[in-house]
Residue frames as qw, qx, qy, qz and C-alpha x, y, z in Angstrom:
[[0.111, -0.696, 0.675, 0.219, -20.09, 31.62, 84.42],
 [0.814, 0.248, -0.304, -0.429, -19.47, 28.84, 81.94],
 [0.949, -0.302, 0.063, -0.074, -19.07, 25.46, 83.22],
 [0.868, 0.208, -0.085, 0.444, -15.35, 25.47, 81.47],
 [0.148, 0.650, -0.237, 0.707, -13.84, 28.89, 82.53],
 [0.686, -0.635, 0.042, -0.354, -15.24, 28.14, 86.58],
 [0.879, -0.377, -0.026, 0.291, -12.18, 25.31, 87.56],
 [0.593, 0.389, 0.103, 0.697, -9.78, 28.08, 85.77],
 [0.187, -0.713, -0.008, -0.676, -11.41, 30.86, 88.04],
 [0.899, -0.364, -0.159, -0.187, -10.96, 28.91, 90.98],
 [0.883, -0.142, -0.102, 0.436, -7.58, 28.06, 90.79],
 [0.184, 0.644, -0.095, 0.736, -6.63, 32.00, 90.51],
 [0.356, -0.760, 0.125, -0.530, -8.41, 32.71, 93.34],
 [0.898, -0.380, 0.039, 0.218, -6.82, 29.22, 95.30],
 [0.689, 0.145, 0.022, 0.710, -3.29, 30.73, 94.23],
 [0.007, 0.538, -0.149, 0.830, -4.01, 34.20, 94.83],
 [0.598, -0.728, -0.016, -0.334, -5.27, 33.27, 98.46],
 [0.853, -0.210, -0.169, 0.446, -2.01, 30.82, 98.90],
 [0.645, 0.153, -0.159, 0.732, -0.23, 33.89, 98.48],
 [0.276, -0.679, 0.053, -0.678, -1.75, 36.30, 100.62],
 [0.832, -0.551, 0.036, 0.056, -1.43, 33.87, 103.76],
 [0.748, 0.055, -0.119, 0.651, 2.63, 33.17, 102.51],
 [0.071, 0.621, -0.089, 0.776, 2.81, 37.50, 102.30],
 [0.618, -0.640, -0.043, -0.455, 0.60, 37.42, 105.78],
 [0.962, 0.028, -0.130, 0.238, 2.89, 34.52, 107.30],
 [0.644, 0.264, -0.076, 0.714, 6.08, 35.62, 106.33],
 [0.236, 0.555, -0.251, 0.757, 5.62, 39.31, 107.68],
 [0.724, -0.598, 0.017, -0.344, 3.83, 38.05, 111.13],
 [0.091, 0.651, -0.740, 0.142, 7.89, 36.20, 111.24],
 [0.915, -0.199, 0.018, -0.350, 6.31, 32.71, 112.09],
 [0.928, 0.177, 0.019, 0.327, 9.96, 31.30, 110.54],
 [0.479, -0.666, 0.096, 0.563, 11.72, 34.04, 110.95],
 [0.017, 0.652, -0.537, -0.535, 14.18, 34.92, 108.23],
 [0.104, -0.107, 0.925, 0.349, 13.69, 31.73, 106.44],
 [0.198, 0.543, 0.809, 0.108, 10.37, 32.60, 105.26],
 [0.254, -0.179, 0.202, 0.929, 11.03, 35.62, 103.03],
 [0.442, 0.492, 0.355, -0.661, 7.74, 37.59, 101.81],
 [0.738, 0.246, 0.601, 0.186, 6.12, 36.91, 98.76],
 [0.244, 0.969, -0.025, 0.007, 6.96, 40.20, 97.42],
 [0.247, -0.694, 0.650, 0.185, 10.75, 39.67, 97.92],
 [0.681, -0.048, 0.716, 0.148, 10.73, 36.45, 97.22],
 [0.588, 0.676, 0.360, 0.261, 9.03, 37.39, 92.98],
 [0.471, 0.871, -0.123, -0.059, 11.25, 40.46, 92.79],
 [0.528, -0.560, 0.634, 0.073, 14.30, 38.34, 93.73],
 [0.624, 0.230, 0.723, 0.185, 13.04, 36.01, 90.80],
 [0.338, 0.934, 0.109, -0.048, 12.61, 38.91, 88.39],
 [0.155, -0.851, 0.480, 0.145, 16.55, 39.58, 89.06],
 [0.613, -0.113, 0.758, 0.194, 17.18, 35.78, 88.53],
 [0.643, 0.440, 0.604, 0.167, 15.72, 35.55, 84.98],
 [0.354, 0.894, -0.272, 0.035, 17.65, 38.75, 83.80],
 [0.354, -0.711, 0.574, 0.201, 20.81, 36.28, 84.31],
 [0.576, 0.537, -0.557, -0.263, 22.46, 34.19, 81.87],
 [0.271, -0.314, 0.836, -0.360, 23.44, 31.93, 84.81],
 [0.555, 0.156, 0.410, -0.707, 19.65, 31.04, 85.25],
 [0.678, 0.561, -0.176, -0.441, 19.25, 30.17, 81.53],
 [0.332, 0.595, -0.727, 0.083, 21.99, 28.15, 81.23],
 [0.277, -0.109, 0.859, -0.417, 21.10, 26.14, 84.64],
 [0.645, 0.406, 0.356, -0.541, 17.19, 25.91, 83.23],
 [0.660, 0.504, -0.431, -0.353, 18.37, 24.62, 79.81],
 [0.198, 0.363, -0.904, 0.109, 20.91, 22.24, 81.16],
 [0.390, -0.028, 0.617, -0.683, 17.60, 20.73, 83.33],
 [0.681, 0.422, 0.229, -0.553, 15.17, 20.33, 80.82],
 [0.319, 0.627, -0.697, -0.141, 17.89, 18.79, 78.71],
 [0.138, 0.153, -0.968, 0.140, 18.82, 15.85, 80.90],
 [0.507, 0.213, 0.577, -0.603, 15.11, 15.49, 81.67],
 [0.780, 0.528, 0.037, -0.332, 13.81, 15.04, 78.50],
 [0.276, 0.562, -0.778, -0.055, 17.18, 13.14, 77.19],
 [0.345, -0.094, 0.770, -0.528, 16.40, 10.69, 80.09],
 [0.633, 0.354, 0.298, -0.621, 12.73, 10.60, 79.27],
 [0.569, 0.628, -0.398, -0.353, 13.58, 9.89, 75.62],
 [0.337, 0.412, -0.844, -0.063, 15.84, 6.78, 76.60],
 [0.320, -0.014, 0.802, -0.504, 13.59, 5.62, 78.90],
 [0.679, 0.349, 0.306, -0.568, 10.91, 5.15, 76.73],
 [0.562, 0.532, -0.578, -0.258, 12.42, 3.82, 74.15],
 [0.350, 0.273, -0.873, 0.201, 14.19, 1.26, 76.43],
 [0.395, -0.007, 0.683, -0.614, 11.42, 0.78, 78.34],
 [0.620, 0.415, -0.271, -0.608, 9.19, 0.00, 75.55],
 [0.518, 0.585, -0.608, -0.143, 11.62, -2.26, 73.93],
 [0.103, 0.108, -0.968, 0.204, 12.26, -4.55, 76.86],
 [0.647, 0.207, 0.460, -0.571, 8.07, -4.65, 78.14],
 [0.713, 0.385, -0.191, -0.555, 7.47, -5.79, 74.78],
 [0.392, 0.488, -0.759, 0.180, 9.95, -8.43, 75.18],
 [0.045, 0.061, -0.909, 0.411, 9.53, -9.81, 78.78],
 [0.604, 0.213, 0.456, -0.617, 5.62, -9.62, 78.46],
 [0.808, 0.361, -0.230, -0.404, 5.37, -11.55, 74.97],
 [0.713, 0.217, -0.666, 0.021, 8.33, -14.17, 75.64],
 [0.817, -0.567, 0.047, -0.096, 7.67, -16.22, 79.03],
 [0.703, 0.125, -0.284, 0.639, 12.48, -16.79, 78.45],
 [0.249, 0.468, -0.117, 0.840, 12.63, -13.20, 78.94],
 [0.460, -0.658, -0.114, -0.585, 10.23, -12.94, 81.68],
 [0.826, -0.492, -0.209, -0.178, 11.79, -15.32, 83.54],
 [0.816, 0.013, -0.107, 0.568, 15.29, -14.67, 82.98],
 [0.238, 0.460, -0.064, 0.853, 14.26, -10.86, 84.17],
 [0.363, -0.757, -0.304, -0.449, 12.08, -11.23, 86.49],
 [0.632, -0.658, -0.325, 0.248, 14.13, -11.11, 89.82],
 [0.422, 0.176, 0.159, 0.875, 16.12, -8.58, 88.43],
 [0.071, -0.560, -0.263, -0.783, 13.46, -6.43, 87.97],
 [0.591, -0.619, -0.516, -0.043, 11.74, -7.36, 91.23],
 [0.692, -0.020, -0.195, 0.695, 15.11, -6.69, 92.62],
 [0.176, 0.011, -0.106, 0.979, 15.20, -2.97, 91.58],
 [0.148, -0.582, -0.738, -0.309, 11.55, -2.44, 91.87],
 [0.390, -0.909, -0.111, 0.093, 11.52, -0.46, 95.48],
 [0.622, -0.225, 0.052, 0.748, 14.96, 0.99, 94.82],
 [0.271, 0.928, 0.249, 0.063, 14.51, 4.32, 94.29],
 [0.304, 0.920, -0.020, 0.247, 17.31, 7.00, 92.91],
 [0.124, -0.887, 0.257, -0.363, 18.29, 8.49, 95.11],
 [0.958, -0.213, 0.168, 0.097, 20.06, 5.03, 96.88],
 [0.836, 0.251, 0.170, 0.458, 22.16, 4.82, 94.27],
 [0.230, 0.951, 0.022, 0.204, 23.19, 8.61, 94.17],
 [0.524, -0.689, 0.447, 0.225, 26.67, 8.01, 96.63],
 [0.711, 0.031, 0.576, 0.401, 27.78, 5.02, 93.98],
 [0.562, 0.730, 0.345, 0.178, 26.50, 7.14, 90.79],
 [0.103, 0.963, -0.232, 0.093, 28.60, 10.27, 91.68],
 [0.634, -0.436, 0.584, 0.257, 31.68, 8.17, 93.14],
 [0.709, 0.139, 0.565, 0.399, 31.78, 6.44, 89.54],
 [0.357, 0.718, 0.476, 0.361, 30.48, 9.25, 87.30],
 [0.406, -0.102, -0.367, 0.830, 30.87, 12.09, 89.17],
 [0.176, 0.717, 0.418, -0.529, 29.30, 15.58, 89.32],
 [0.064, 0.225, -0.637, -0.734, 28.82, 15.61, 85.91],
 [0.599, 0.155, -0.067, -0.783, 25.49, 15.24, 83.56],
 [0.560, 0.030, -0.797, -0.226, 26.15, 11.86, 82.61],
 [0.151, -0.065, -0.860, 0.483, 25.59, 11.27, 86.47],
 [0.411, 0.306, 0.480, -0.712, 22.16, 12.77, 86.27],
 [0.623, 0.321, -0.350, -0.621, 21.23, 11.25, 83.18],
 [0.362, 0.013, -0.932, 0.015, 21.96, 7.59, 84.66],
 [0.166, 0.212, 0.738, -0.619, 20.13, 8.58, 87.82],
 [0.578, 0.310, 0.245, -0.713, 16.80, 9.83, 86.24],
 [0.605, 0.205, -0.669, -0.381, 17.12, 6.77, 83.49],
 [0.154, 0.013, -0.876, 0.458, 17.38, 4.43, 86.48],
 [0.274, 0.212, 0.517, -0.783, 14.34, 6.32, 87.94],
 [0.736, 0.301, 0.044, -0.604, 11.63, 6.24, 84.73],
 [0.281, 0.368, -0.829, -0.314, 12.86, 3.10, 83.36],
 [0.101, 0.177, 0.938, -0.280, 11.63, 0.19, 85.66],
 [0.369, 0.379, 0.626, -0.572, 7.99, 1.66, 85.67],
 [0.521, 0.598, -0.156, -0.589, 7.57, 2.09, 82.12],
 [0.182, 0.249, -0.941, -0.139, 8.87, -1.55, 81.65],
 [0.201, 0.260, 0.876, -0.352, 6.20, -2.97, 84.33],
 [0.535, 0.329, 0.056, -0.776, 3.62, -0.62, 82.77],
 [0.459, 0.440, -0.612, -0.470, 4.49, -1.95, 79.30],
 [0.160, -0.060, -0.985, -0.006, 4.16, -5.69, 80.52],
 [0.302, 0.377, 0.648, -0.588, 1.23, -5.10, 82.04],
 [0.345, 0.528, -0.109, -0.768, -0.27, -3.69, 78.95],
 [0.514, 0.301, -0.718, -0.359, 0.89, -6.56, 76.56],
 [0.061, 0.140, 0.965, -0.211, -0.49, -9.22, 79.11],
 [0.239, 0.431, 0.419, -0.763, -3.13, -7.22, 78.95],
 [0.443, 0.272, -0.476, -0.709, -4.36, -7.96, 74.89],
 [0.789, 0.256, 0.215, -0.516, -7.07, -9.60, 73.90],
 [0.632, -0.065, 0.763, 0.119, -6.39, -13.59, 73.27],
 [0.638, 0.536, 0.551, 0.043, -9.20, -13.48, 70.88],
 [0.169, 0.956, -0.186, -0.152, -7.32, -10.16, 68.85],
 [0.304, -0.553, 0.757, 0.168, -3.98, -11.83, 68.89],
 [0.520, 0.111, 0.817, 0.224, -5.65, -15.35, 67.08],
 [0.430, 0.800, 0.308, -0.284, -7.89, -13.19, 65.21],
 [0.026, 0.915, -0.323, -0.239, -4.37, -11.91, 63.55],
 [0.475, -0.276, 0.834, 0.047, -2.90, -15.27, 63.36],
 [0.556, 0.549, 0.615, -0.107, -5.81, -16.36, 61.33],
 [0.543, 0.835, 0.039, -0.084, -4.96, -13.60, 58.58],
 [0.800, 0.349, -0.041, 0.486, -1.42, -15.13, 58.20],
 [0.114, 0.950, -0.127, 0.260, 0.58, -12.56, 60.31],
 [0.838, -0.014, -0.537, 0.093, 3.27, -13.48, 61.90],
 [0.575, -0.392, -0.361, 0.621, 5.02, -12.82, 65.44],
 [0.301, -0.297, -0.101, 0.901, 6.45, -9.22, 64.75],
 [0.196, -0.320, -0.423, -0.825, 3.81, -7.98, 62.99],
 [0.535, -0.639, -0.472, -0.287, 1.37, -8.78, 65.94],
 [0.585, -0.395, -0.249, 0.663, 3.52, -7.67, 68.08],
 [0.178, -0.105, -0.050, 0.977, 3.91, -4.29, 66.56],
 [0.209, -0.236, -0.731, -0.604, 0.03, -4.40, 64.98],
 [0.675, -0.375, -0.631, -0.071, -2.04, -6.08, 67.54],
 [0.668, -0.295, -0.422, 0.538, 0.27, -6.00, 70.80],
 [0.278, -0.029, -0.028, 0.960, 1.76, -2.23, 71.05],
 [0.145, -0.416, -0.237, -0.866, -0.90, -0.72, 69.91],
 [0.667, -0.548, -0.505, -0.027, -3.01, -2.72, 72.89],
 [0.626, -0.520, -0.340, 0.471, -0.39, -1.61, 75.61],
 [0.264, 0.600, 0.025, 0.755, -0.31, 1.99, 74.26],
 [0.363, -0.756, -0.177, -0.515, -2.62, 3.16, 76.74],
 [0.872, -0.431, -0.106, 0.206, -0.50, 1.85, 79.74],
 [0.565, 0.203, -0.041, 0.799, 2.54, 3.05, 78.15],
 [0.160, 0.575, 0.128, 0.792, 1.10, 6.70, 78.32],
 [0.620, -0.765, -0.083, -0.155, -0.18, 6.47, 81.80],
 [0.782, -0.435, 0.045, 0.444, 3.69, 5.42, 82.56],
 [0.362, 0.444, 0.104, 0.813, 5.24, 8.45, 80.26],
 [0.034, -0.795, 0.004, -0.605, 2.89, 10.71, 82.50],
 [0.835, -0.535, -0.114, 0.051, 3.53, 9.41, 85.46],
 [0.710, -0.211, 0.100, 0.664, 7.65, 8.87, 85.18],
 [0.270, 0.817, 0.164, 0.483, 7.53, 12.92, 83.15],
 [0.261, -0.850, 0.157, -0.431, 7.55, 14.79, 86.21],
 [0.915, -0.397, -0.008, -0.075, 9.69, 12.20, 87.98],
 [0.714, 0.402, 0.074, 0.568, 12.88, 12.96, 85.15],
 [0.063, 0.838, -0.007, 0.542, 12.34, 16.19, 86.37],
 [0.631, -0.733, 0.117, -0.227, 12.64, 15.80, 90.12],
 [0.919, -0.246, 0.174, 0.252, 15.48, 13.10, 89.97],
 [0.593, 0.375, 0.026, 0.712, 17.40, 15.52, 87.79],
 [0.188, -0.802, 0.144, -0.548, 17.15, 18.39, 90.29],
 [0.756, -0.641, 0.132, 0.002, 17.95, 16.13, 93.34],
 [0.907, 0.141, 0.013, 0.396, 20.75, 14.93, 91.22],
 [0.239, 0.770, 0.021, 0.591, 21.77, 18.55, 91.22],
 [0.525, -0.736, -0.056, -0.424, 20.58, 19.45, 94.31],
 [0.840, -0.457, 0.290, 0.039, 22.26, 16.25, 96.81],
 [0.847, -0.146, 0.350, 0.373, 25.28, 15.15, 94.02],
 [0.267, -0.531, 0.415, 0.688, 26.82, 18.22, 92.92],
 [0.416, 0.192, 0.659, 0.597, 25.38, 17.92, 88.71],
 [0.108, -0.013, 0.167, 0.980, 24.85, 20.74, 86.42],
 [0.269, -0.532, -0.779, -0.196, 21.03, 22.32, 86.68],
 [0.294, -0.672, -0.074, -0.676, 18.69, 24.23, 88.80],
 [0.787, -0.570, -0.217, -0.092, 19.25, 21.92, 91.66],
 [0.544, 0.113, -0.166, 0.815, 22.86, 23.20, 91.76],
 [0.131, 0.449, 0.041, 0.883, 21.74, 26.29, 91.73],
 [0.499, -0.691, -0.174, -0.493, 19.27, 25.75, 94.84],
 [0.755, -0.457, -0.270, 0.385, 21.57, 23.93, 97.03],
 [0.347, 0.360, -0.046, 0.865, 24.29, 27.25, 95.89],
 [0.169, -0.472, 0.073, -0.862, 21.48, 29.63, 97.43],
 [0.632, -0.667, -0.131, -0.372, 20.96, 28.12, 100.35],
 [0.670, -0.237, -0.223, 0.667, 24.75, 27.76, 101.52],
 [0.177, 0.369, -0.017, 0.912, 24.69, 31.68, 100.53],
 [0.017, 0.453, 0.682, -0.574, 21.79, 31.84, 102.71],
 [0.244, 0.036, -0.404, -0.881, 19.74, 33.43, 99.77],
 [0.365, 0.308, 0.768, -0.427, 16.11, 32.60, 101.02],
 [0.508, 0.601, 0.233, -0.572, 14.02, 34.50, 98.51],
 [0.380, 0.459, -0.667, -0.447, 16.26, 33.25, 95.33],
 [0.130, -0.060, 0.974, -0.174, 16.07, 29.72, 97.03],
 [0.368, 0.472, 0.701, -0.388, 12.11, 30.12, 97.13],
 [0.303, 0.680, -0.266, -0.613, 12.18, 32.02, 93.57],
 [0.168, 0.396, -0.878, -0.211, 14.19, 28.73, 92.20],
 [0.316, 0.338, 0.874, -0.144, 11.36, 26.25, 93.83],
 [0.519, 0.542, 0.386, -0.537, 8.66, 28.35, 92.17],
 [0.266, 0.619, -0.489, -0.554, 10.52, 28.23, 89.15],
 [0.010, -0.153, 0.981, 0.121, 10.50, 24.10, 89.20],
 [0.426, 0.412, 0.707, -0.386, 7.03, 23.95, 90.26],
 [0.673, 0.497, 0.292, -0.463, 5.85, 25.48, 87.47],
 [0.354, 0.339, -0.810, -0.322, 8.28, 23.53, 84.83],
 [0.161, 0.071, 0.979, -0.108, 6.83, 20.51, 86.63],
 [0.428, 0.460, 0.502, -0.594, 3.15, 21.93, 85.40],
 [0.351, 0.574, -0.504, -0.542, 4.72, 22.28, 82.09],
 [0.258, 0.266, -0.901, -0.226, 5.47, 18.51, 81.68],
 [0.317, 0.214, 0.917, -0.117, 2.74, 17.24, 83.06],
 [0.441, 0.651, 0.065, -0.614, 0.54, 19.57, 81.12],
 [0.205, 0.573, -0.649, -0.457, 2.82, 18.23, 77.89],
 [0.171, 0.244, -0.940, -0.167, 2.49, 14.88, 78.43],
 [0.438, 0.439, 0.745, -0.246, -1.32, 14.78, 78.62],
 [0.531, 0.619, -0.220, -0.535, -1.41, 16.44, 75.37],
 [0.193, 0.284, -0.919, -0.192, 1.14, 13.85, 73.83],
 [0.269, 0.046, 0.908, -0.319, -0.98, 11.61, 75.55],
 [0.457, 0.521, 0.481, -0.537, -4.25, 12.40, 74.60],
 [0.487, 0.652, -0.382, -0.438, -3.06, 13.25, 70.68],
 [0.347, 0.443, -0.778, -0.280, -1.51, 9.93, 70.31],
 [0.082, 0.107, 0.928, -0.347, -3.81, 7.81, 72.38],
 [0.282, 0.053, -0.336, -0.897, -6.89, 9.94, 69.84],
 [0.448, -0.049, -0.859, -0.243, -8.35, 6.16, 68.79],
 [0.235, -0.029, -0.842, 0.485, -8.96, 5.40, 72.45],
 [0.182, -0.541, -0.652, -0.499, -11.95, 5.17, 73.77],
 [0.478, -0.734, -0.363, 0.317, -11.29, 7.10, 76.92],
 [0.240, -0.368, 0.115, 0.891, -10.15, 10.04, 74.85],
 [0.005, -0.375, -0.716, -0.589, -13.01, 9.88, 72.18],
 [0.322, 0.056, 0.267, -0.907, -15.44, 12.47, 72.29],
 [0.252, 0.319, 0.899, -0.164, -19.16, 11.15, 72.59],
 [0.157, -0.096, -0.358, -0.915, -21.37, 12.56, 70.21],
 [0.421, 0.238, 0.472, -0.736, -24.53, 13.61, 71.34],
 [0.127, 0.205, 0.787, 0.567, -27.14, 12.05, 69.08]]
């Protein structure tokens, strides 16, 4: 078997053995009712994705995730580059940032829906909130992180501030950025399902807290499998993105044999 098809043959058979124990499991009643076979549980999810409901909930998800995503990076970018290159801005943000550093989301999710309500804009503040901070810290890190002698080296051919900054700098703290794009990807996702899920906004996480007041186990477990693999999607996405726009790098270059 070739050396690249073998971790792809593997993970069938680890996913076709998880579900023979869940099928085994589930009809030995270990949970009772609330651990629905895995045969119920996929043609229960077969019924879901002939609805319009479904589609509608799964668009409205991936939407404010990637909307999110999109302002976060941008604004995350935009201020790293800032509070790592001017030592005003670093200091006139840094207890701020410190501040919200260990605050996660979900804290804020009583105040967000009180002001915003159950509405998207409330899960599009919550899951900006969530990837923002770390894709700022990344992004400083990254621009502390250039090369002294690169920066004068740039200086020396007459460039000035914003041009090493966008030249010199950025490109230097790419690789940081993209470790904090894959990192905070699957994170838009989760914070926009809880947002669903715990504060009432439009999405699949509506639609799982819905089937489990109905007591709908197998749609409930139909609706996780459905997130899991969107969450395989975006991270899967955003190591391509990654890897295509991070090409240069030498920890994406291929090594030619000589």
């Amino acid at each position: 078997m070739k050396a690249s098809v073998r971790p792809y043959a593997f993970s069938i058979v680890g996913v076709a053995g998880a579900l023979v124990i869940w099928q085994l499991l589930a009809e030995a009643k270990v949970a009772g009712t609330a651990l629905p076979p895995a045969t119920t549980v996929f043609t229960t999810l077969a019924t879901i994705l002939g609805t319009g409901t479904f589609w509608s909930s799964l668009g409205a998800t991936i939407g404010i995730a990637l909307l999110a995503l999109a302002l976060s990076a941008v604004a995350g970018v935009a201020l790293g580059l800032l509070v790592g290159s001017f030592e005003s801005v670093k200091y006139a943000t840094l207890a701020v940032l410190e501040f919200l550093k260990p605050v996660p989301p979900i804290v804020i999710l009583p105040l967000a829906v009180l002001v915003l309500g159950p509405t998207a804009e409330m899960s599009l503040f919550l899951v900006v909130f969530g990837c923002l901070l770390p894709i700022v810290m990344q992004t400083v890190d990254g621009v502390q992180g250039t090369d002294p002698v690169a920066r004068d080296t740039a200086r020396s051919y007459g460039m000035g501030e914003g041009e090493i900054l966008a030249r010199v700098v950025l490109p230097s703290a790419m690789p940081y950025i993209g470790t904090a794009m894959r990192v905070a990807a699957p994170a838009a996702l989760v914070v926009t399902v809880v947002a669903g899920l715990l504060g009432g906004g439009p999405g699949l996480g509506q639609n799982i807290y819905q089937a489990q007041a109905a007591g709908d186990y197998a749609g409930l477990y139909g609706l996780v499998i459905v997130l899991g693999v969107l969450g395989l999607l975006f991270q899967g996405a955003t190591r391509l993105a990654e890897r295509r726009v991070l090409h240069w790098h030498e920890s994406y270059r291929e090594v030619v044999p000589r």
